[in-house]
Backbone as CSV, one residue per row, in Angstrom:
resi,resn,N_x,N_y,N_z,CA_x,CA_y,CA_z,C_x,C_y,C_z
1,UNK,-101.053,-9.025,17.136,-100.704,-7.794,17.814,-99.413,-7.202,17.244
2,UNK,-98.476,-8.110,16.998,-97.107,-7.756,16.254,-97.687,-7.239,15.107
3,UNK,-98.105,-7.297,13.802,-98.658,-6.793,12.773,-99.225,-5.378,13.112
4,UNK,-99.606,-5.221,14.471,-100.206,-3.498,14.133,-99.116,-2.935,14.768
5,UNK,-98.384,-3.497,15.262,-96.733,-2.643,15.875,-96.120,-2.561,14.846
6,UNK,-96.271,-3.074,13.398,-95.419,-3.078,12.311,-96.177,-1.809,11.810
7,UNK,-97.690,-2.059,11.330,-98.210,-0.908,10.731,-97.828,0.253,11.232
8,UNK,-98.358,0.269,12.552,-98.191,1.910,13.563,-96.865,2.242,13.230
9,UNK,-95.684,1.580,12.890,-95.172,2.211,13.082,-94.135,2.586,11.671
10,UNK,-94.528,1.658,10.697,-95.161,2.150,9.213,-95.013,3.108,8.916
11,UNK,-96.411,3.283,9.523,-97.222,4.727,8.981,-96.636,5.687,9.720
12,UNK,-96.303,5.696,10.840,-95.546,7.038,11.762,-94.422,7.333,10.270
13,UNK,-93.474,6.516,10.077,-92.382,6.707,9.211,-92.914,7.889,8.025
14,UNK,-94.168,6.672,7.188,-94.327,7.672,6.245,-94.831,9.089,6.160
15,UNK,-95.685,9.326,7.529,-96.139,10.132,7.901,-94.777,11.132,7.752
16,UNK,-94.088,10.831,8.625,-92.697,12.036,8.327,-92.345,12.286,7.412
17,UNK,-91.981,11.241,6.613,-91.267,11.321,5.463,-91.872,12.451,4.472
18,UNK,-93.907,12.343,4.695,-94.312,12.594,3.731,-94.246,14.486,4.514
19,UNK,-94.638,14.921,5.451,-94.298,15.974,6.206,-93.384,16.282,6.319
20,UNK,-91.939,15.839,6.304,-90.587,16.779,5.626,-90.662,16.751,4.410
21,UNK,-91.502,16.054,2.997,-90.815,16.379,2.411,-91.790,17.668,1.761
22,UNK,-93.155,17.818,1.980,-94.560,19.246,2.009,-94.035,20.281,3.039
23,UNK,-93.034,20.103,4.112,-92.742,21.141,4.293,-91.564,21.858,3.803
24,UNK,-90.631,20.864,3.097,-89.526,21.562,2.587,-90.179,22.745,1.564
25,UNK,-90.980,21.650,0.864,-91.889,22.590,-0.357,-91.885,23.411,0.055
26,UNK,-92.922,24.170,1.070,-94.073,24.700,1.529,-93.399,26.165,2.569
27,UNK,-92.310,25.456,3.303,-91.847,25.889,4.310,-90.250,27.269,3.487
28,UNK,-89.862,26.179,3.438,-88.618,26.656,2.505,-88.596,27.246,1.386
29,UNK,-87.781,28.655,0.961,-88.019,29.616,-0.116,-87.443,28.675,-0.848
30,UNK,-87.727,28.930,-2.729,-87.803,28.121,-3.493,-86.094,27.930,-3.770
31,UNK,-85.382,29.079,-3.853,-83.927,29.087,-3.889,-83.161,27.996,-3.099
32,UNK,-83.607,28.003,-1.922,-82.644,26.843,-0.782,-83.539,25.475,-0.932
33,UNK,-84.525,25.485,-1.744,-85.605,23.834,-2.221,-85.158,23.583,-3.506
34,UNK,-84.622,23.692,-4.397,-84.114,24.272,-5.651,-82.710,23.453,-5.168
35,UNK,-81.660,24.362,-4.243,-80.492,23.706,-3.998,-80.402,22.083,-3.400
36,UNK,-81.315,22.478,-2.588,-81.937,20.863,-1.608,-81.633,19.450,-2.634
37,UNK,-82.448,19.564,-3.770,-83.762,18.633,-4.152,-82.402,18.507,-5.534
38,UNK,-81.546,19.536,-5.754,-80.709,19.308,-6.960,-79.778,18.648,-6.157
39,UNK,-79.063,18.790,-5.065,-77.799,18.280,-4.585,-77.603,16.766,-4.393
40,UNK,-76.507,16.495,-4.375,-76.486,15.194,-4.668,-76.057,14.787,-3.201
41,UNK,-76.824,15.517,-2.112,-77.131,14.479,-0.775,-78.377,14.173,-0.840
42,UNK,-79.370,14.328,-1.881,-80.523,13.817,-2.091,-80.263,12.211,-2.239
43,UNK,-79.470,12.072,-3.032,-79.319,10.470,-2.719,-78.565,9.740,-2.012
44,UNK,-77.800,10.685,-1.002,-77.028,10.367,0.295,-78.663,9.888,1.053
45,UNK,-79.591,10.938,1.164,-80.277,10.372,2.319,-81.708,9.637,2.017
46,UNK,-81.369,9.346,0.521,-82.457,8.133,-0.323,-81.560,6.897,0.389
47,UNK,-80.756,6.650,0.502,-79.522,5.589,0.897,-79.744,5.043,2.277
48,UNK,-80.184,6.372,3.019,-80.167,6.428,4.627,-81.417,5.684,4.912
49,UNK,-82.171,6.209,4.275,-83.944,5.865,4.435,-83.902,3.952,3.547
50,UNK,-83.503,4.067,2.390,-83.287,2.750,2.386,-83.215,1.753,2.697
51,UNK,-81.555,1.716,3.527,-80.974,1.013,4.289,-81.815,0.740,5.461
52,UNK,-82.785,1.830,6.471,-83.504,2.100,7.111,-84.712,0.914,7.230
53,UNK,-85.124,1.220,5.934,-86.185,0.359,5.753,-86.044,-1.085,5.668
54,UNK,-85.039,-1.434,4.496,-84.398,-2.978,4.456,-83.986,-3.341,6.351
55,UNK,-83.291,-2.832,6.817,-82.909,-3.053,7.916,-84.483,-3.509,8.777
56,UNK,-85.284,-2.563,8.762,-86.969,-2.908,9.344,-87.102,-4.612,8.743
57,UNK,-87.194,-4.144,7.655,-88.056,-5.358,6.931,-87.179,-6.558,7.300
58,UNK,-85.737,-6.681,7.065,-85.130,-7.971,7.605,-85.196,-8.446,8.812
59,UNK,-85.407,-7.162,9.930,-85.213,-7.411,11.329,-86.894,-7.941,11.480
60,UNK,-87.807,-7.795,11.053,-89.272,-8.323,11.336,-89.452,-9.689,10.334
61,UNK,-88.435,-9.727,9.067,-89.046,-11.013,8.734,-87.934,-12.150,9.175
62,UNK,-86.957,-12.127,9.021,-85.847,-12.928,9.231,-85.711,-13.211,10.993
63,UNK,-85.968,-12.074,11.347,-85.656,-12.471,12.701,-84.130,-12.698,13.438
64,UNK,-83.675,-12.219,12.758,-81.738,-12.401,13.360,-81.506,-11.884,14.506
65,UNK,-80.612,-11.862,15.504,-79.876,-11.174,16.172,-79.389,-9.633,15.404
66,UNK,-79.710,-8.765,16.529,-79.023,-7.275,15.775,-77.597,-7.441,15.168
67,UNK,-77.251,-8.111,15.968,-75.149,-7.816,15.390,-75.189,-8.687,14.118
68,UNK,-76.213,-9.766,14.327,-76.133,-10.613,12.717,-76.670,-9.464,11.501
69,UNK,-77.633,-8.660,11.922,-78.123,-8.048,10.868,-77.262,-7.570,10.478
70,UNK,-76.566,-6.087,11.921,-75.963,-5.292,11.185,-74.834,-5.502,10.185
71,UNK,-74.287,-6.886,10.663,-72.930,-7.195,9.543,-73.355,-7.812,8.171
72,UNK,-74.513,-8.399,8.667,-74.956,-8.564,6.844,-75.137,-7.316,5.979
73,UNK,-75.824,-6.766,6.606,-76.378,-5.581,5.653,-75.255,-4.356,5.450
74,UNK,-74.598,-4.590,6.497,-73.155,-3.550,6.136,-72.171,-4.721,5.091
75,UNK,-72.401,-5.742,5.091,-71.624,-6.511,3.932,-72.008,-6.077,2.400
76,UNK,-73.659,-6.592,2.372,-74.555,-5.803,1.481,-73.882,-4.537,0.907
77,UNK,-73.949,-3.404,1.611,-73.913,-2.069,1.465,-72.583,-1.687,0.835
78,UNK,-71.574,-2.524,1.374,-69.938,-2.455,0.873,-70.307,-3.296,-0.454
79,UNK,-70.868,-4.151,-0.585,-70.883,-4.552,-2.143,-71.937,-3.905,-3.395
80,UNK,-72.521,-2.949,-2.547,-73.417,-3.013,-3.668,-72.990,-1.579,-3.840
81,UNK,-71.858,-0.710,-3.085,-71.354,0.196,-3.211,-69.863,0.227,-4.496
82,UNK,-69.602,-1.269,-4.237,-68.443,-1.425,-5.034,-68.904,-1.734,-6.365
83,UNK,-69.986,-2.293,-6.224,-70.926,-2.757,-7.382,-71.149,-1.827,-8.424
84,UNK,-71.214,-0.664,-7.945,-71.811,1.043,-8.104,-71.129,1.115,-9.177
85,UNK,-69.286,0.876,-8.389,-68.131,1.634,-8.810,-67.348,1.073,-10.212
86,UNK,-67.829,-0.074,-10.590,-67.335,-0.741,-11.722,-68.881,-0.602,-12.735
87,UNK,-70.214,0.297,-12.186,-70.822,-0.120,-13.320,-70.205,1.538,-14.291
88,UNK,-70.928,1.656,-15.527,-70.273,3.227,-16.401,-71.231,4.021,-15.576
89,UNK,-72.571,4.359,-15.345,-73.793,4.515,-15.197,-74.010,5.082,-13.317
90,UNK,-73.220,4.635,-12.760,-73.745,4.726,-11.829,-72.032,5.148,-10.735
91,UNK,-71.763,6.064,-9.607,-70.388,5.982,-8.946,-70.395,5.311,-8.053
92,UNK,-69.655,4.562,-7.121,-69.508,4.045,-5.523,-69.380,5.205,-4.855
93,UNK,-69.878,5.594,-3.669,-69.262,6.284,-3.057,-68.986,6.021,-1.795
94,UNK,-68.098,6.530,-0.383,-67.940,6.100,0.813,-69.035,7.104,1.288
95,UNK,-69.576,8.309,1.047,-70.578,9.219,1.600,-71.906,7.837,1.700
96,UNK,-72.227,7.239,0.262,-73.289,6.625,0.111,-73.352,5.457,1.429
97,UNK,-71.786,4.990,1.212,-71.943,3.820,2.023,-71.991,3.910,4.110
98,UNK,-71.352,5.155,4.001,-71.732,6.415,5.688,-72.980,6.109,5.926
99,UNK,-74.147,6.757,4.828,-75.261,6.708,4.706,-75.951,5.901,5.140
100,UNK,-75.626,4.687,4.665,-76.195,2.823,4.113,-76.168,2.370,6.337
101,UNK,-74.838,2.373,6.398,-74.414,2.303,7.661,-75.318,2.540,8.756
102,UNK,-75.405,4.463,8.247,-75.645,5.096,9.519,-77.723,4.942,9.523
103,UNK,-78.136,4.183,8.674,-79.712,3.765,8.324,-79.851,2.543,9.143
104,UNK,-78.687,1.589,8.702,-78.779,0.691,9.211,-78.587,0.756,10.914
105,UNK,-77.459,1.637,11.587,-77.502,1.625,12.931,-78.539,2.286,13.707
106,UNK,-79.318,3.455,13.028,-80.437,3.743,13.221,-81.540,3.372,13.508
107,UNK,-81.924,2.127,12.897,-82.993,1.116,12.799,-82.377,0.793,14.417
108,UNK,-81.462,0.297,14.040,-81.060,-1.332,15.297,-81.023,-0.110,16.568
109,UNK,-80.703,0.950,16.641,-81.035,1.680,17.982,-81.858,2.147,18.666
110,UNK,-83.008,2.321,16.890,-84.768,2.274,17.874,-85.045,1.329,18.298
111,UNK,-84.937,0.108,17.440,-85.482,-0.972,17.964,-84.862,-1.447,19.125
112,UNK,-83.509,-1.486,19.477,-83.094,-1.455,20.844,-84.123,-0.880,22.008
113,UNK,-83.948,0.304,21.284,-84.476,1.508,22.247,-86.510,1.058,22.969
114,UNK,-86.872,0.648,21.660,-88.197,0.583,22.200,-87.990,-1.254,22.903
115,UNK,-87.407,-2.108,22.371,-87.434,-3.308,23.034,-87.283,-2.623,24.678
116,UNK,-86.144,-1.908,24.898,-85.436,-1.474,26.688,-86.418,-1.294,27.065
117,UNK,-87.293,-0.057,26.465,-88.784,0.350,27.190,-89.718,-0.686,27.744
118,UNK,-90.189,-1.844,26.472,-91.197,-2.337,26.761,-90.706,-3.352,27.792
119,UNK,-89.238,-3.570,28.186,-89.120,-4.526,29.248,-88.869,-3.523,30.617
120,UNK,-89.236,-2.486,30.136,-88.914,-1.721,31.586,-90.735,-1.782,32.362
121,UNK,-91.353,-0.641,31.225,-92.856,-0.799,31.503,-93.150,-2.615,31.674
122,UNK,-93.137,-3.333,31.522,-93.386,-4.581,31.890,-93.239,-4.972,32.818
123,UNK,-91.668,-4.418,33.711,-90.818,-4.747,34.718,-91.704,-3.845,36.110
124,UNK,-91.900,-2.788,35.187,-92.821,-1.738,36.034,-94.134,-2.017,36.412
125,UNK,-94.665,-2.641,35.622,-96.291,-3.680,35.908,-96.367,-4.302,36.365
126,UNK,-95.168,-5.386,36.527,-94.843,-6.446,36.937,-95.050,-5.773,38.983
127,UNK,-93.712,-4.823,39.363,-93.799,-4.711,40.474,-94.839,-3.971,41.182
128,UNK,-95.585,-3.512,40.219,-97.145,-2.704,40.988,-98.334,-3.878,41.105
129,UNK,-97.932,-4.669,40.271,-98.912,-6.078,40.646,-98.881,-6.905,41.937
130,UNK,-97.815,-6.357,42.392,-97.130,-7.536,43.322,-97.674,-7.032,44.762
131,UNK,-98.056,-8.024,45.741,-98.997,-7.268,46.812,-97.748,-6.783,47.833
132,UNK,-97.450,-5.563,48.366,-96.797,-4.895,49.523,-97.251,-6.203,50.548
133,UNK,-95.685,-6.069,51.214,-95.562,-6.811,52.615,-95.417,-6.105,53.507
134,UNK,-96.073,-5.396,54.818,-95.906,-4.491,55.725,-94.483,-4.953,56.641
């Protein structure tokens, strides 16, 4: 059952991803898609989505505590930002590493968010099951 809570929600992701990025096309005159797609927050929010995803994938395979994740992967993110900054090829930046961060707290607040739910609806099943005492 865990495996199709991973897919569903997968595919919701790419689903967006793939629908912002046919409507920027589609939606948006070519001048402000042109500026978009050249600027270099294109890989500010390649960073975001990243981090996003690694954050998914560690939190479903590893299984950690959130606060363990988030400090690993914000450890991660500070090194592989500094990493950046000593190669010729490539810059560090603190925007990138904002980014890295704000993917990573993202993740851990849906998943917060939908864990709260499913113990609420549960909590909520729980007391409609329960027989009234007059």
């Amino acid at each position: 059952m865990k495996i199709q809570h991973h897919l569903t929600f997968f595919i919701i992701i790419l689903c967006c991803a793939i629908l912002l990025f046919f409507s920027s096309e589609l939606l948006l005159p070519k001048a402000l898609t042109k500026l978009i797609f050249r600027s270099s927050q294109i890989d500010t929010i390649g960073h975001f989505i990243t981090f996003f995803v690694l954050t998914w994938c560690i939190s479903s395979v590893i299984k950690t505590p959130f606060i363990t994740t988030f400090i690993t992967l914000a450890f991660y993110a500070a090194l592989t930002e500094l990493g950046q900054y000593y190669l010729g090829f490539r810059s560090g930046e603190f925007s990138d590493f904002f980014a890295d961060i704000a993917g990573i707290s993202c993740f851990i607040l849906l998943k917060f968010s939908y864990i709260r739910y499913q113990l609420f609806m549960l909590k909520k099943i729980k007391n409609n099951k329960l027989p009234r005492s007059n």
